[in-house]
C-alpha positions as a Markdown table, in Angstrom:
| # | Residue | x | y | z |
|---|---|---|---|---|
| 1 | Unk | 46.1 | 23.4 | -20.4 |
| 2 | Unk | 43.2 | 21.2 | -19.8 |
| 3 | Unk | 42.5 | 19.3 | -16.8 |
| 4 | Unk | 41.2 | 15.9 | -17.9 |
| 5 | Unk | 39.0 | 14.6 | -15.0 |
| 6 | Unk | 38.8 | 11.0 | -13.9 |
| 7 | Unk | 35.8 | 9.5 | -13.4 |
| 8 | Unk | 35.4 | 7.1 | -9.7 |
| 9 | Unk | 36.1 | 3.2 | -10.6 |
| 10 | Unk | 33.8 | 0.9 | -10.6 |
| 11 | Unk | 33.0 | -1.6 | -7.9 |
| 12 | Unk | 31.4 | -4.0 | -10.7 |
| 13 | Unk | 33.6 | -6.6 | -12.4 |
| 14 | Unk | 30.7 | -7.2 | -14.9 |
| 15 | Unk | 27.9 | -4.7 | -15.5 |
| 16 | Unk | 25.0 | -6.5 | -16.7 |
| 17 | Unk | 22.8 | -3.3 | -17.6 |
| 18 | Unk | 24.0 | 0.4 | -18.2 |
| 19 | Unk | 21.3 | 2.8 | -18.8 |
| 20 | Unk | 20.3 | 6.4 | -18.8 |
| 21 | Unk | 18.9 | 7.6 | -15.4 |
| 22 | Unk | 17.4 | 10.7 | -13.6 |
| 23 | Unk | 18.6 | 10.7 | -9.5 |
| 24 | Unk | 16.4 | 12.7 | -7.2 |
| 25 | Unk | 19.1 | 14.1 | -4.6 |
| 26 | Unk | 18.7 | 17.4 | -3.4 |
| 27 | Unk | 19.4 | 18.5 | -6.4 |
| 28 | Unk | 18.1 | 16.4 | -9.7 |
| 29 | Unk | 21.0 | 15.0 | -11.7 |
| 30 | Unk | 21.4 | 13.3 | -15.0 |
| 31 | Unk | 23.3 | 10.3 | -15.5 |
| 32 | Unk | 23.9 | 6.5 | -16.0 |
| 33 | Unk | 23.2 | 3.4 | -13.7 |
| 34 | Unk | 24.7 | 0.7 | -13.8 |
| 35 | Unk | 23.6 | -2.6 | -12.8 |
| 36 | Unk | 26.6 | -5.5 | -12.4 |
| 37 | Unk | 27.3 | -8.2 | -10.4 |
| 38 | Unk | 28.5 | -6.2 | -6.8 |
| 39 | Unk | 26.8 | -2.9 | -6.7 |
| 40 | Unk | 24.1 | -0.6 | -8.2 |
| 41 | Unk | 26.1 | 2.3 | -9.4 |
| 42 | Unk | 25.0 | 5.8 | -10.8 |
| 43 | Unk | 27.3 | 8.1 | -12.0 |
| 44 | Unk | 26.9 | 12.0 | -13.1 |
| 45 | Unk | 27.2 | 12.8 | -16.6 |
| 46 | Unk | 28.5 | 16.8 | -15.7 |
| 47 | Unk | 30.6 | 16.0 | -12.5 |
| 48 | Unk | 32.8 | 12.9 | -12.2 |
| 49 | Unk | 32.6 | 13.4 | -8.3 |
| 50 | Unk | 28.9 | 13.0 | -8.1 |
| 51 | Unk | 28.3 | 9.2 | -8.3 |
| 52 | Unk | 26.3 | 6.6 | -5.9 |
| 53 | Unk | 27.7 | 3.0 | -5.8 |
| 54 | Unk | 25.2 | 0.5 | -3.3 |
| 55 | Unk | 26.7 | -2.6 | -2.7 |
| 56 | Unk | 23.9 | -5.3 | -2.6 |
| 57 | Unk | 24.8 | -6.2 | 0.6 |
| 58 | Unk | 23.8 | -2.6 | 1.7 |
| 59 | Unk | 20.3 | -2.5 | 0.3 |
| 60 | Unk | 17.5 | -3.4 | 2.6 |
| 61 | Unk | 14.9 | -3.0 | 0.4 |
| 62 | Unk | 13.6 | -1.1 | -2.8 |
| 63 | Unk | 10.2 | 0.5 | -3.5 |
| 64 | Unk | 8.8 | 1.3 | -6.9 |
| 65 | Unk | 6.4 | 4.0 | -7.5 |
| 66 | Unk | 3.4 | 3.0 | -9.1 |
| 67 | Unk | 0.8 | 4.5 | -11.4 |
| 68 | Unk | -1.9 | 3.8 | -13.1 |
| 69 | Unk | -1.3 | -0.1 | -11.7 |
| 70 | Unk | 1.1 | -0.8 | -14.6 |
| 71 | Unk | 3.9 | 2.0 | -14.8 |
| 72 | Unk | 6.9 | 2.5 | -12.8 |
| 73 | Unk | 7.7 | 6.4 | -12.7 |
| 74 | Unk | 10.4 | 5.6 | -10.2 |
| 75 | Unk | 12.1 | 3.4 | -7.3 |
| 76 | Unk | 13.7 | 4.5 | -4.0 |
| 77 | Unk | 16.7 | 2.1 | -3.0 |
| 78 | Unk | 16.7 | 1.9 | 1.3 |
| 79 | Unk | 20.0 | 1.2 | 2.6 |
| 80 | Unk | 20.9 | -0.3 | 5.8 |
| 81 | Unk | 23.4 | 2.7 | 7.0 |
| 82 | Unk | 22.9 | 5.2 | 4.6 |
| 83 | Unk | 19.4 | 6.2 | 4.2 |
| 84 | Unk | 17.6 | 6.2 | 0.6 |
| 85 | Unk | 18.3 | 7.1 | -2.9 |
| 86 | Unk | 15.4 | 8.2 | -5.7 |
| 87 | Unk | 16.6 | 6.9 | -9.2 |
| 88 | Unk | 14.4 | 7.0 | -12.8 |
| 89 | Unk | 15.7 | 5.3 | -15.8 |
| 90 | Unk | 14.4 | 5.6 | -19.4 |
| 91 | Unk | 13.3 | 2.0 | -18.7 |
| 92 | Unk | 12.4 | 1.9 | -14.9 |
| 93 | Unk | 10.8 | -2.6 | -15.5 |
| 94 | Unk | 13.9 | -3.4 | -17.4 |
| 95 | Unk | 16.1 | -1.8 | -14.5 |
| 96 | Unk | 14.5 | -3.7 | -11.5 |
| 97 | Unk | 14.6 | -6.9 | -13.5 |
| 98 | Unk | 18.1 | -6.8 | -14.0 |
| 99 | Unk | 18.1 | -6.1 | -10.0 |
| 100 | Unk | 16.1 | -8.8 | -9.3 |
| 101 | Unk | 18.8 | -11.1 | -10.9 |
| 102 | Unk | 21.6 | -10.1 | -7.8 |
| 103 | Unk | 18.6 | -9.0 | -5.1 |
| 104 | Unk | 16.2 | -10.9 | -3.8 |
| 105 | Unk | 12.4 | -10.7 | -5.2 |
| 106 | Unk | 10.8 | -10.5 | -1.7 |
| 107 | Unk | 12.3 | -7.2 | -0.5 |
| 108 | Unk | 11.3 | -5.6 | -3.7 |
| 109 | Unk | 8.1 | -3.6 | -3.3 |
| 110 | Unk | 5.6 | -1.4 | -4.3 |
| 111 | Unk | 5.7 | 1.6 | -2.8 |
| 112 | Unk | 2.3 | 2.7 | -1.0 |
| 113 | Unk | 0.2 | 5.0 | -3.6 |
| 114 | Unk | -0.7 | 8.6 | -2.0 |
| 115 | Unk | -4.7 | 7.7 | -1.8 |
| 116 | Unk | -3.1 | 5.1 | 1.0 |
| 117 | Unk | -1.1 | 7.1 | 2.5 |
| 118 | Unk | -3.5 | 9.4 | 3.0 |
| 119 | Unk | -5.9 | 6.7 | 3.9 |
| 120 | Unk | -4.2 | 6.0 | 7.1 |
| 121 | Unk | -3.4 | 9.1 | 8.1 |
| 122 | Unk | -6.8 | 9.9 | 8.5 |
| 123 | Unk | -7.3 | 7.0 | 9.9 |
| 124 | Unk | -4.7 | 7.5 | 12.7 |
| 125 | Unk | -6.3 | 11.3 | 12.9 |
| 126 | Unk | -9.8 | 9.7 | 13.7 |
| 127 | Unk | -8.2 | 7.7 | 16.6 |
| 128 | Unk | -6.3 | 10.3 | 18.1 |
| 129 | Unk | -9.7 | 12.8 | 18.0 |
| 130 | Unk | -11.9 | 10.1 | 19.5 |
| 131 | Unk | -9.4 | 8.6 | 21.8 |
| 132 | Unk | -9.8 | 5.3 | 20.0 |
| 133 | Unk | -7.0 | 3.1 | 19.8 |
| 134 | Unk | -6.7 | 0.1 | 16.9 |
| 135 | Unk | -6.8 | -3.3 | 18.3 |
| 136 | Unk | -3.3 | -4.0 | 16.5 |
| 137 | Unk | -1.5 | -1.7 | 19.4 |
């Protein structure tokens, strides 16, 4: 006999984008997201009982990953209690616009590129080696 498997329902009462998506957990998993008028939801497409659902009132703030100063390769949703989550979609600018219709604009950033990253932590290196401090402290 097989065992037919539920899948977890939806917070959403209206989704207003479902598309294919990539999540980087620890392991990477294949899926949908769904975009509706409560929550950002992803669900597994092997295993019913791997899904995400962020209500909006739980996101802080997202961060897209930038390249090339155009592309979008991905976006990491921080939540207020719960840490982040690393999502791609098959269309990463037509996901975070329909975000931007339930979050607000201004906590939706770009995320810093690795050359700045890298930037300041040399830059915090050099002040710790020469005992310099920044005038900002």
């Amino acid at each position: 006999m097989k065992q037919v498997l539920k899948q977890q329902e939806s917070m959403n009462s209206v989704t207003d984008l479902s598309i294919p998506a990539q999540s980087f957990m620890v392991l990477d998993s294949y899926g949908t997201m769904k975009v509706g008028d409560k929550a950002l939801e992803y669900y597994d497409e092997r295993n019913v009982d791997n899904y995400i659902q962020i209500p909006w009132e739980e996101i802080d703030h997202i961060e897209g990953f930038v390249m090339f100063k155009r592309k979008i390769v991905r976006f990491e949703v921080f939540t207020r209690n719960n840490g982040s989550y690393k999502f791609s979609t098959r269309d990463n600018i037509r996901t975070l616009r329909a975000v931007r219709e339930h979050f607000p604009q201004e906590r939706m950033m770009t995320a810093p590129s690795a050359g700045g990253v890298m930037k300041a932590g040399l830059k915090v290196l050099g002040q710790k080696l020469t005992g310099k401090r920044s005038s900002k402290e």
